[in-house]
PDB file with one MODEL, atoms N, CA, C and O in Angstrom:
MODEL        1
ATOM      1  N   UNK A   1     -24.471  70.109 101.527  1.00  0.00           N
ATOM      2  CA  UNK A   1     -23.316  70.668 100.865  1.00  0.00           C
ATOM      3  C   UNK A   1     -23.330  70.213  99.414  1.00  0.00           C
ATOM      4  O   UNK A   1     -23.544  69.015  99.230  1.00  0.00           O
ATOM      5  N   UNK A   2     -23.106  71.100  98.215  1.00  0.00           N
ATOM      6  CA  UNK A   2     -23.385  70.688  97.247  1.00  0.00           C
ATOM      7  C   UNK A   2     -22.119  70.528  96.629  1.00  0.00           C
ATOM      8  O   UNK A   2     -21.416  71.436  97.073  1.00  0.00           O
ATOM      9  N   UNK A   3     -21.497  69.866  95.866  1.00  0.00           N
ATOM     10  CA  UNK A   3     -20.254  69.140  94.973  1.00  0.00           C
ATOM     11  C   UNK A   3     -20.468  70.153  93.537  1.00  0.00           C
ATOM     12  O   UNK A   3     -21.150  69.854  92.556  1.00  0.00           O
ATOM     13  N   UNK A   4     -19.575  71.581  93.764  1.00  0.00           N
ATOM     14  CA  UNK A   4     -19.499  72.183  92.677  1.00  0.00           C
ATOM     15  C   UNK A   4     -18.210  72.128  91.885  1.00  0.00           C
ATOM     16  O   UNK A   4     -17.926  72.669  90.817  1.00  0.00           O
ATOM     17  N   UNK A   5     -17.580  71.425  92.589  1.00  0.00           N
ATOM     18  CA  UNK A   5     -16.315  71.154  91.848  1.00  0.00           C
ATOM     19  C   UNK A   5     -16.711  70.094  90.561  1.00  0.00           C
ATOM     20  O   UNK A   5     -17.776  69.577  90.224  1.00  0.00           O
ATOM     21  N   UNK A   6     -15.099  70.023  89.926  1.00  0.00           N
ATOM     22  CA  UNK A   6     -15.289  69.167  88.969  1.00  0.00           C
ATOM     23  C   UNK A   6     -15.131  67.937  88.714  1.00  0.00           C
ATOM     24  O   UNK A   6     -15.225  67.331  87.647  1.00  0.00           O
ATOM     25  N   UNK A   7     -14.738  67.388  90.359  1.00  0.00           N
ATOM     26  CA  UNK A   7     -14.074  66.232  91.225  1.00  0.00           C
ATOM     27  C   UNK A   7     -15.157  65.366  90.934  1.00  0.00           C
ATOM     28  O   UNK A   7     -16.263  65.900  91.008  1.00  0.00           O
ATOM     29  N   UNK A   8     -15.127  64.131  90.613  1.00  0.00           N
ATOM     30  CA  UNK A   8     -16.166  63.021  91.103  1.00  0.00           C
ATOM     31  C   UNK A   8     -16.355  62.868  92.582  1.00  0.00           C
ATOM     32  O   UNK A   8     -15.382  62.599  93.287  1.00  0.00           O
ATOM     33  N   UNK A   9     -17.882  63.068  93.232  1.00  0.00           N
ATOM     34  CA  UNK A   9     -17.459  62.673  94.959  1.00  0.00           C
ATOM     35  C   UNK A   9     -17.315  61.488  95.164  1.00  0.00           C
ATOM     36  O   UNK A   9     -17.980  60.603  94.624  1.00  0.00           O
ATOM     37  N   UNK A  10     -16.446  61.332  95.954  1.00  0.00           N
ATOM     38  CA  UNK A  10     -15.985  60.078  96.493  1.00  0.00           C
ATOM     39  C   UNK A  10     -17.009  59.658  97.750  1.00  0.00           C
ATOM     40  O   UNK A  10     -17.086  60.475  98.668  1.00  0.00           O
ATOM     41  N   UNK A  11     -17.659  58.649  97.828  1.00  0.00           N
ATOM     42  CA  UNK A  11     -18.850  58.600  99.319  1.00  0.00           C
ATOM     43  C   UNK A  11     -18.165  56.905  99.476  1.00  0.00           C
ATOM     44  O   UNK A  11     -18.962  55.984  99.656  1.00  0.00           O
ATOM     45  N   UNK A  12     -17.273  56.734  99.426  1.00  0.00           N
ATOM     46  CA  UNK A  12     -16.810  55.299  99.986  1.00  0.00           C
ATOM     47  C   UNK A  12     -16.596  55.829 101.461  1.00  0.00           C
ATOM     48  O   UNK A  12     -16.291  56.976 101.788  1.00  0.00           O
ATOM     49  N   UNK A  13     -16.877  54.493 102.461  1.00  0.00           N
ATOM     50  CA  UNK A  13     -16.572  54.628 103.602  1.00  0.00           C
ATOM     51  C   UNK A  13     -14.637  55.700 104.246  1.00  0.00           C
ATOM     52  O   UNK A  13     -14.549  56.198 105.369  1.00  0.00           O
ATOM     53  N   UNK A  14     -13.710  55.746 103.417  1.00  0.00           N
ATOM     54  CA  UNK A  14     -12.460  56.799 103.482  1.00  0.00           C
ATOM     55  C   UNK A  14     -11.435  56.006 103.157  1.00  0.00           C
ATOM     56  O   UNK A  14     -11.262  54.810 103.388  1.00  0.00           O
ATOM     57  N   UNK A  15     -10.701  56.872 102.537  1.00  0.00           N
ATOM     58  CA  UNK A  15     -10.279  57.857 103.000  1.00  0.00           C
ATOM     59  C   UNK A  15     -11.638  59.119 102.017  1.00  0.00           C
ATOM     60  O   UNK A  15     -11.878  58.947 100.822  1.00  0.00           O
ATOM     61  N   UNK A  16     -12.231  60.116 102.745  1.00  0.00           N
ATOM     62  CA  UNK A  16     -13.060  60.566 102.215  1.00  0.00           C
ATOM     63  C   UNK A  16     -12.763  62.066 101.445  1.00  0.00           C
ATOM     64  O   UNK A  16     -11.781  62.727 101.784  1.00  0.00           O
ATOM     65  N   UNK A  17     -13.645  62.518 100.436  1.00  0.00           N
ATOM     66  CA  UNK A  17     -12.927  64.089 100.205  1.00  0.00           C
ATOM     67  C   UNK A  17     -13.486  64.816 101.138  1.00  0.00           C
ATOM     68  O   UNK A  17     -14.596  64.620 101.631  1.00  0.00           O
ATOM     69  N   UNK A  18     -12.383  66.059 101.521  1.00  0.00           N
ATOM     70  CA  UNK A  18     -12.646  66.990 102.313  1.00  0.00           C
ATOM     71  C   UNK A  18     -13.229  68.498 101.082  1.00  0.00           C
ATOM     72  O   UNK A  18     -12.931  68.605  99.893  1.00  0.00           O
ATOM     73  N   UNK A  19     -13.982  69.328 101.807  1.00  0.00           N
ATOM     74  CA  UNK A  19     -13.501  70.168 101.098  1.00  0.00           C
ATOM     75  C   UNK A  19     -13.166  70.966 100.778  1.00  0.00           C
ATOM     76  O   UNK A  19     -12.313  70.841 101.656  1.00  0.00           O
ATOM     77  N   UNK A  20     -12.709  72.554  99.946  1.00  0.00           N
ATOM     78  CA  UNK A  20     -11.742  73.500 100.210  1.00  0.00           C
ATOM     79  C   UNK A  20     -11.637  74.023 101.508  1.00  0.00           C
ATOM     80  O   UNK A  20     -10.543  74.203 102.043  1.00  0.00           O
ATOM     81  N   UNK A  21     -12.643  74.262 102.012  1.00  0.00           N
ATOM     82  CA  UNK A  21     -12.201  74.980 103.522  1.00  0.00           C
ATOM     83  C   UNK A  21     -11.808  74.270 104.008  1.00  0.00           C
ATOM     84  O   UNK A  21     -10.693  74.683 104.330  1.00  0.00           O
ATOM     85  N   UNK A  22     -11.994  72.922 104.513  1.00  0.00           N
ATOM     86  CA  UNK A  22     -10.972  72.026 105.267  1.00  0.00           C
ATOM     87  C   UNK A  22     -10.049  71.541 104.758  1.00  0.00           C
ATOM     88  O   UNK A  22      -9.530  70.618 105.386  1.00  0.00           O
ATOM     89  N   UNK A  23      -9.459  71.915 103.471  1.00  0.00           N
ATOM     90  CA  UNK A  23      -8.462  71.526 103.291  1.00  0.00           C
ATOM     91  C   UNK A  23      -7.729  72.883 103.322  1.00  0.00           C
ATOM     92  O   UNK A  23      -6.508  72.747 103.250  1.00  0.00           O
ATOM     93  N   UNK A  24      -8.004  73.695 103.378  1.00  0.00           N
ATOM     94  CA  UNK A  24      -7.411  75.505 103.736  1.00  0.00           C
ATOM     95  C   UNK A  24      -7.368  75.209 105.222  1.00  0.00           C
ATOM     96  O   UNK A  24      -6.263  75.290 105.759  1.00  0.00           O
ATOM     97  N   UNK A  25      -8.204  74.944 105.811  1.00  0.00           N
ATOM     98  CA  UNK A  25      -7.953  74.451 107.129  1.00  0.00           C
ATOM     99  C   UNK A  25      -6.655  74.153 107.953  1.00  0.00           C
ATOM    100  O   UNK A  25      -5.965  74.821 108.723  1.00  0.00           O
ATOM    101  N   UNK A  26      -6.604  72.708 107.411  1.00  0.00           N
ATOM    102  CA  UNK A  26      -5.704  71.867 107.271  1.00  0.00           C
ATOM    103  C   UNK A  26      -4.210  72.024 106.989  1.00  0.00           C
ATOM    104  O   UNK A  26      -3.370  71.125 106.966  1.00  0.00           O
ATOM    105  N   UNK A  27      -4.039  73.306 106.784  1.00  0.00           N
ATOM    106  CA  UNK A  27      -2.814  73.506 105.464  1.00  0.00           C
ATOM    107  C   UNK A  27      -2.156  74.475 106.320  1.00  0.00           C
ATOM    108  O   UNK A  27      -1.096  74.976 105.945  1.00  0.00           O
ATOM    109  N   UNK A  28      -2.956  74.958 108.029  1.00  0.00           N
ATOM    110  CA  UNK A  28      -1.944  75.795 108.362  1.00  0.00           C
ATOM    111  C   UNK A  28      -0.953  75.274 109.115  1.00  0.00           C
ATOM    112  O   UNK A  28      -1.143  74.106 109.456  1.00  0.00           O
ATOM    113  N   UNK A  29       0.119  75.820 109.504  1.00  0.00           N
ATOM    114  CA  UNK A  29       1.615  75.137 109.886  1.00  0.00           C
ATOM    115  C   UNK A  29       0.547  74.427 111.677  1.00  0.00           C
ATOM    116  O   UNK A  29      -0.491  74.806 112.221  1.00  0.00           O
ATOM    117  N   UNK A  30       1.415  73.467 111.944  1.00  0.00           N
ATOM    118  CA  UNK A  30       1.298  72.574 113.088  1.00  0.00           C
ATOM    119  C   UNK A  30       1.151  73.136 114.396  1.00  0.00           C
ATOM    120  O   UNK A  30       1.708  74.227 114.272  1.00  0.00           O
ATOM    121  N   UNK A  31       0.789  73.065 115.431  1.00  0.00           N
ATOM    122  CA  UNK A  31       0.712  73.936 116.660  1.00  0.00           C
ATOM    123  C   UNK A  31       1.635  72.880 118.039  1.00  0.00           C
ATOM    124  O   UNK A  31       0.937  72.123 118.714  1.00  0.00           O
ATOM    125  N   UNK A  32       2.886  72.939 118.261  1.00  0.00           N
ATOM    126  CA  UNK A  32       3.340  72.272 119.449  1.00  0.00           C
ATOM    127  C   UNK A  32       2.315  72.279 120.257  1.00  0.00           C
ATOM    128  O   UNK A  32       1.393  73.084 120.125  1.00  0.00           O
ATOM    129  N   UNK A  33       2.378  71.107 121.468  1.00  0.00           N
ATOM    130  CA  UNK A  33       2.033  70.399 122.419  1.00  0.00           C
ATOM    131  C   UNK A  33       2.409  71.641 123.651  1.00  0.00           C
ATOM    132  O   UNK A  33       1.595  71.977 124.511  1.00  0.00           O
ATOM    133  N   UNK A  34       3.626  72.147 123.540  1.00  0.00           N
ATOM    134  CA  UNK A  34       3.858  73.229 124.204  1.00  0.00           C
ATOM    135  C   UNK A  34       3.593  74.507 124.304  1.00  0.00           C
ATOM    136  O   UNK A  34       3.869  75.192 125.289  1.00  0.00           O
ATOM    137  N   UNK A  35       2.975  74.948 123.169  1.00  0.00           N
ATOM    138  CA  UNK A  35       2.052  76.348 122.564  1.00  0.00           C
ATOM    139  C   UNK A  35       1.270  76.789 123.939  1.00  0.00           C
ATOM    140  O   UNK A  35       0.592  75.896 124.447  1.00  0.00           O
ATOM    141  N   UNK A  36       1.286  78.002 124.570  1.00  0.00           N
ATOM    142  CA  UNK A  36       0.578  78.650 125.031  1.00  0.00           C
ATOM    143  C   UNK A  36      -1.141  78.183 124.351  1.00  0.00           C
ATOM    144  O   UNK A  36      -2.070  77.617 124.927  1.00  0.00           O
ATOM    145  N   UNK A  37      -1.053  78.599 123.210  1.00  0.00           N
ATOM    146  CA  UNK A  37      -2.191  78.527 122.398  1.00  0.00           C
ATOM    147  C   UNK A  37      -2.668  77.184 122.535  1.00  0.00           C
ATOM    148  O   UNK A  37      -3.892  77.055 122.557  1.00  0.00           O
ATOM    149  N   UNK A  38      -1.984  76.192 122.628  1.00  0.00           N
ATOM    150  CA  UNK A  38      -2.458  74.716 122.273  1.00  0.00           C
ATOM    151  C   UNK A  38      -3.189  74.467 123.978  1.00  0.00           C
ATOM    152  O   UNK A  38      -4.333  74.069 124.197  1.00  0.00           O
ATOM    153  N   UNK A  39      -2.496  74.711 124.666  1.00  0.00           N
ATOM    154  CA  UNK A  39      -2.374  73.860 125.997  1.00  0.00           C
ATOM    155  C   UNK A  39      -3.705  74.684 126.966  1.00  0.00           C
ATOM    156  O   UNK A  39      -4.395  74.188 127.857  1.00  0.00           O
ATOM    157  N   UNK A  40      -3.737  76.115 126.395  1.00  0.00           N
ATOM    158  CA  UNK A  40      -5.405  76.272 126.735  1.00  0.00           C
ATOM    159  C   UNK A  40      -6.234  75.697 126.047  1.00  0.00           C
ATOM    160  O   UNK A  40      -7.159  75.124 126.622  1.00  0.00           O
ATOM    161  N   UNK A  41      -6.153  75.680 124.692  1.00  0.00           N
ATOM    162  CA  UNK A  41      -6.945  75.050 124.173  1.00  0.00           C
ATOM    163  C   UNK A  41      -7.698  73.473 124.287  1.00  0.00           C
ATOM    164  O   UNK A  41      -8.873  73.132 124.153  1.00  0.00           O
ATOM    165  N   UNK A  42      -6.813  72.925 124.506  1.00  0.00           N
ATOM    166  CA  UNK A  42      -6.450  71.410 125.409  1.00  0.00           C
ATOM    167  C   UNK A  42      -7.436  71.620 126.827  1.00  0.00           C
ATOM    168  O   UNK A  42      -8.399  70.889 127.062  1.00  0.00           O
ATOM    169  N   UNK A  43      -7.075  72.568 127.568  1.00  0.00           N
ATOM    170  CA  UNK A  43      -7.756  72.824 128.942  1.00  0.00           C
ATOM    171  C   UNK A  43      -9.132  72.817 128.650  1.00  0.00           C
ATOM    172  O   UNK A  43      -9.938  72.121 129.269  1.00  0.00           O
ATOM    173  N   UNK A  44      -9.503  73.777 127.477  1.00  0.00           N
ATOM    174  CA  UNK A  44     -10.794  73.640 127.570  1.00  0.00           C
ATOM    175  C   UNK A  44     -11.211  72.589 126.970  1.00  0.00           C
ATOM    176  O   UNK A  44     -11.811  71.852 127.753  1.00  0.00           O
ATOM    177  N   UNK A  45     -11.162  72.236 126.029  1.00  0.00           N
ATOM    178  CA  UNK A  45     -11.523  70.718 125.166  1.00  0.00           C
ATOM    179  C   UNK A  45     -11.206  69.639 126.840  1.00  0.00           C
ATOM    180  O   UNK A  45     -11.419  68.476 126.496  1.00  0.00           O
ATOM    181  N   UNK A  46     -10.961  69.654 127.785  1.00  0.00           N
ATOM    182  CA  UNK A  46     -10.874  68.573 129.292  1.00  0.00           C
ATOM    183  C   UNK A  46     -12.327  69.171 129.531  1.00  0.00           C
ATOM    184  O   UNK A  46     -13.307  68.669 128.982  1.00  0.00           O
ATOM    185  N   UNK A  47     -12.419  70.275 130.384  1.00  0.00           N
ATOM    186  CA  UNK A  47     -13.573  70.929 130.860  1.00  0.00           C
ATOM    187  C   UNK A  47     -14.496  70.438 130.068  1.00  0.00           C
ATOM    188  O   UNK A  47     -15.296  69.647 130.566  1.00  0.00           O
ATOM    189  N   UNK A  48     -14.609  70.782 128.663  1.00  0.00           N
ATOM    190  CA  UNK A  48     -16.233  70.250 127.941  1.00  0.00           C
ATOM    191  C   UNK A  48     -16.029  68.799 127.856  1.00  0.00           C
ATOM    192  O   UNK A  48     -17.132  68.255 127.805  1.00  0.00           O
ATOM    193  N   UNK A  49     -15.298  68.155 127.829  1.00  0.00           N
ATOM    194  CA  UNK A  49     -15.346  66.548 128.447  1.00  0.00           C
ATOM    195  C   UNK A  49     -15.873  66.389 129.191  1.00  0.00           C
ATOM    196  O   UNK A  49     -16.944  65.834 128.944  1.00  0.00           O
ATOM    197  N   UNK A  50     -15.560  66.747 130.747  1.00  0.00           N
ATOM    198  CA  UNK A  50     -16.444  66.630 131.684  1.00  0.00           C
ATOM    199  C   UNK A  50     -17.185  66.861 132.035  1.00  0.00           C
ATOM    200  O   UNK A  50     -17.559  66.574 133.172  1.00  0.00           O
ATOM    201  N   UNK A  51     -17.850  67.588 131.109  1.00  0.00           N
ATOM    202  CA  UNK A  51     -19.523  68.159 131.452  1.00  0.00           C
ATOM    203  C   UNK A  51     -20.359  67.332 130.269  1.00  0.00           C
ATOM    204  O   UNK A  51     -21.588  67.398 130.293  1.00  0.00           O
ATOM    205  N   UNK A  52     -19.450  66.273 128.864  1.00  0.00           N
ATOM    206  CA  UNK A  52     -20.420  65.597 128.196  1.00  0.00           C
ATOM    207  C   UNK A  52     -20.609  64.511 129.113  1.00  0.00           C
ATOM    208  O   UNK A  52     -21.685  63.918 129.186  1.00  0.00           O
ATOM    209  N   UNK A  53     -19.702  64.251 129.751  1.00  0.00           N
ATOM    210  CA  UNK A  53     -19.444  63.204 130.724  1.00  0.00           C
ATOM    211  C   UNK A  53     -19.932  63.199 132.077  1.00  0.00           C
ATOM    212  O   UNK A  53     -19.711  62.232 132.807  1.00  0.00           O
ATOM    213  N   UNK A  54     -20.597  64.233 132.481  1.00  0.00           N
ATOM    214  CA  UNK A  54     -21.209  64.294 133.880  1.00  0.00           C
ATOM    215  C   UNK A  54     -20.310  64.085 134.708  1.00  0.00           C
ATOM    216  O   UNK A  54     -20.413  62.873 134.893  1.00  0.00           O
ATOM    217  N   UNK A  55     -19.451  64.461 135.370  1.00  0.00           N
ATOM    218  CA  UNK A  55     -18.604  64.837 135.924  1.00  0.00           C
ATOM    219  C   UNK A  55     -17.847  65.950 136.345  1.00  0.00           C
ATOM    220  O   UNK A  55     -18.008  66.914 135.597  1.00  0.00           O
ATOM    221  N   UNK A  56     -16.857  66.204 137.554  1.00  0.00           N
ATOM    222  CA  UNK A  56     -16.224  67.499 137.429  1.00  0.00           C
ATOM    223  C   UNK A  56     -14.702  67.482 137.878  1.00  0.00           C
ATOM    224  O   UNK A  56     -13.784  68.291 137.744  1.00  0.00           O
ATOM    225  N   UNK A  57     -14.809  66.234 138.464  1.00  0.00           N
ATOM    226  CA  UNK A  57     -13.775  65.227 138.845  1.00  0.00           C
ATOM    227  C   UNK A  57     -12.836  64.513 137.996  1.00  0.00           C
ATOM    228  O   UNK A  57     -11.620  64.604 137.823  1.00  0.00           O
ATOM    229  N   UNK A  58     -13.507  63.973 137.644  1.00  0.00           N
ATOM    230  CA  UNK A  58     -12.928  62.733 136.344  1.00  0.00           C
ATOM    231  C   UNK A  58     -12.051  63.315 135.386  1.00  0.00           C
ATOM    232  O   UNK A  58     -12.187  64.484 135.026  1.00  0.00           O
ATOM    233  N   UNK A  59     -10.997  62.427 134.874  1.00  0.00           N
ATOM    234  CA  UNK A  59      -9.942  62.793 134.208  1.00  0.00           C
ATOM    235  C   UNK A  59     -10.017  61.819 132.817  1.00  0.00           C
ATOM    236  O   UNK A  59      -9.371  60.795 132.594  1.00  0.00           O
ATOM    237  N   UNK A  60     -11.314  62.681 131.711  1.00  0.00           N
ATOM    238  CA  UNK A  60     -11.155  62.345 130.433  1.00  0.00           C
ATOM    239  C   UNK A  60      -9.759  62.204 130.026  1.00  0.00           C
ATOM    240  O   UNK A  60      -8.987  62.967 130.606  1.00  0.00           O
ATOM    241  N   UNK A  61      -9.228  61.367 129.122  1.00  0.00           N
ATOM    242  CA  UNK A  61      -8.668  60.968 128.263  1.00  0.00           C
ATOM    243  C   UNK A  61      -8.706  61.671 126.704  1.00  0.00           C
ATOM    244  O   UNK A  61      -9.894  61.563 126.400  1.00  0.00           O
ATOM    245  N   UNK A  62      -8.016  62.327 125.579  1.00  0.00           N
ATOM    246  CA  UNK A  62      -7.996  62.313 124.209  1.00  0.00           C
ATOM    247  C   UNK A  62      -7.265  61.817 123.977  1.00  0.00           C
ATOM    248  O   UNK A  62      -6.224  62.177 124.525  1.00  0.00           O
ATOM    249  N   UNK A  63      -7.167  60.591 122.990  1.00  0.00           N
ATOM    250  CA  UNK A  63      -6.478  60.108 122.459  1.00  0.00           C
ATOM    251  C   UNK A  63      -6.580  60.063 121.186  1.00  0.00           C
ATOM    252  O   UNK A  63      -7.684  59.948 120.655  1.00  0.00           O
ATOM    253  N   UNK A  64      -5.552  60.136 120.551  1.00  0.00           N
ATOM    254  CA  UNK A  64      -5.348  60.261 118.936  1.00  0.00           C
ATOM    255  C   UNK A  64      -5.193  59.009 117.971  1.00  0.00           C
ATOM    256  O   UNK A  64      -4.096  58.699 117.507  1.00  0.00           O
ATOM    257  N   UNK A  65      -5.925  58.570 117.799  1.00  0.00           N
ATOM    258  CA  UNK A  65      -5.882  56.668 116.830  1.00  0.00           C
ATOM    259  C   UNK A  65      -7.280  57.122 116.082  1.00  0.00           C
ATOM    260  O   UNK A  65      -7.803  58.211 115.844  1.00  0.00           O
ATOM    261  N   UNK A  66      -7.610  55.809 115.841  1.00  0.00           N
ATOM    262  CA  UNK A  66      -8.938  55.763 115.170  1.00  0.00           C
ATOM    263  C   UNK A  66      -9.922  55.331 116.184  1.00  0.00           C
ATOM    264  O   UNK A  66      -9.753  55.326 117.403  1.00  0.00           O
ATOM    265  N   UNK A  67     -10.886  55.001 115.579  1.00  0.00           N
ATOM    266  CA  UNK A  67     -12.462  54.739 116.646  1.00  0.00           C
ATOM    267  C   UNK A  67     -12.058  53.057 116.514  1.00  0.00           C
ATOM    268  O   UNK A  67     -12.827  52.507 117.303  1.00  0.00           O
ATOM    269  N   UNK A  68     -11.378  52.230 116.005  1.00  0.00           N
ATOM    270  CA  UNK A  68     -10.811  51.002 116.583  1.00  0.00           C
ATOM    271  C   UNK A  68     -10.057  51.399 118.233  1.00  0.00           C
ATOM    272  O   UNK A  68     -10.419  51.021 119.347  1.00  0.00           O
ATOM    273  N   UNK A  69      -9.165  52.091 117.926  1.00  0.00           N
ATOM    274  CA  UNK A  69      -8.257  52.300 119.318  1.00  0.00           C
ATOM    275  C   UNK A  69      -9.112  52.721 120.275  1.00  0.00           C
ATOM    276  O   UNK A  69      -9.049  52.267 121.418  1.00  0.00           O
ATOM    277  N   UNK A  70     -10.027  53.662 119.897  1.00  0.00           N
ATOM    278  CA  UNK A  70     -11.181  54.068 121.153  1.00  0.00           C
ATOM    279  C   UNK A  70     -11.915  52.994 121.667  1.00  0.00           C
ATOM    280  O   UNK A  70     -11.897  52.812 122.884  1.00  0.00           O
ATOM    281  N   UNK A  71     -12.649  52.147 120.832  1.00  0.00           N
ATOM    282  CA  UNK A  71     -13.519  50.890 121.346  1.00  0.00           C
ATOM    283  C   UNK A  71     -11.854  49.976 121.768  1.00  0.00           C
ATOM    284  O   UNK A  71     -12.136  49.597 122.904  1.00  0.00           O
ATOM    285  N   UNK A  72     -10.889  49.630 121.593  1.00  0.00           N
ATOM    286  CA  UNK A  72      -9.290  49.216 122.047  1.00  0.00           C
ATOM    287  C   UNK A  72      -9.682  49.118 123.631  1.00  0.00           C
ATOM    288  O   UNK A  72      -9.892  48.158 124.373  1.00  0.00           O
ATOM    289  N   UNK A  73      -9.686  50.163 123.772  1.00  0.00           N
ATOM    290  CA  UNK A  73      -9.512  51.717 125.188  1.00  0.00           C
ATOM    291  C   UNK A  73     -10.868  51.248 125.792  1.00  0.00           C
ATOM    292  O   UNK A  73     -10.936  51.406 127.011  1.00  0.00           O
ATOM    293  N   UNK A  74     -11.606  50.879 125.387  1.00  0.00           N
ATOM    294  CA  UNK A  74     -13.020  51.006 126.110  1.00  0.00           C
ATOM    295  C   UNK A  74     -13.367  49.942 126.671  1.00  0.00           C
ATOM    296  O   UNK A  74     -13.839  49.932 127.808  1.00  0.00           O
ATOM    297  N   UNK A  75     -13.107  48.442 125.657  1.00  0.00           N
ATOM    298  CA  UNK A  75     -12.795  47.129 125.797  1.00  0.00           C
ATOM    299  C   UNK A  75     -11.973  46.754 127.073  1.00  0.00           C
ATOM    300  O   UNK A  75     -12.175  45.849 127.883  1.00  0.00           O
ATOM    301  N   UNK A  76     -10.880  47.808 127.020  1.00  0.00           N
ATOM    302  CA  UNK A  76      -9.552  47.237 128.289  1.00  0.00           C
ATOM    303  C   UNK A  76      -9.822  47.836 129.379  1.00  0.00           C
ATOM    304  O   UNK A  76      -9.158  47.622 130.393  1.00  0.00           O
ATOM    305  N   UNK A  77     -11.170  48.959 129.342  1.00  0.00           N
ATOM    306  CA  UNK A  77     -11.341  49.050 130.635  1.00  0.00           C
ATOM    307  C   UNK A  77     -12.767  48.475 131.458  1.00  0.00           C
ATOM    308  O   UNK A  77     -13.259  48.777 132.546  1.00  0.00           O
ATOM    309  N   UNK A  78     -13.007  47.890 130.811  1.00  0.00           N
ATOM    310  CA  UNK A  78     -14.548  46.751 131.171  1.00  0.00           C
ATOM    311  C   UNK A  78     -14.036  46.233 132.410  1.00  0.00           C
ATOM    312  O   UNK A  78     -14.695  45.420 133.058  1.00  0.00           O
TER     313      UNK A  78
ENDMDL
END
């Protein structure tokens, strides 16, 4: 991806730049937890869990934190 803007890139570990498309992205209004739209969407994002996961059974987890809270989560279940 090439930096045609007039921005200096920022490559520090983050907060990092995004760029226009993800920030057009980003910018559309919020989708409830209750959305028709969301809650299939959700269904399938489970399903491809359990197939990165080898499983068909198992009840992946998403959780929303950082990759501290994930290794958190991973730690407490050793």
């Amino acid at each position: 991806m090439s930096n045609s803007s007039a921005r200096p890139l920022c490559m520090i570990p983050g907060p990092v730049e995004m760029s226009s498309t993800v920030l057009q992205a980003n910018s559309t209004p919020a989708t409830a937890h209750t959305d028709p739209v969301f809650v299939e969407a959700f269904g399938e994002v489970i399903e491809m869990l359990r197939t990165v996961v080898g499983t068909t059974s198992g009840q992946p987890f998403v959780i929303a934190g950082s990759g501290t809270l994930g290794w958190d989560q991973t730690a407490a279940n050793l």
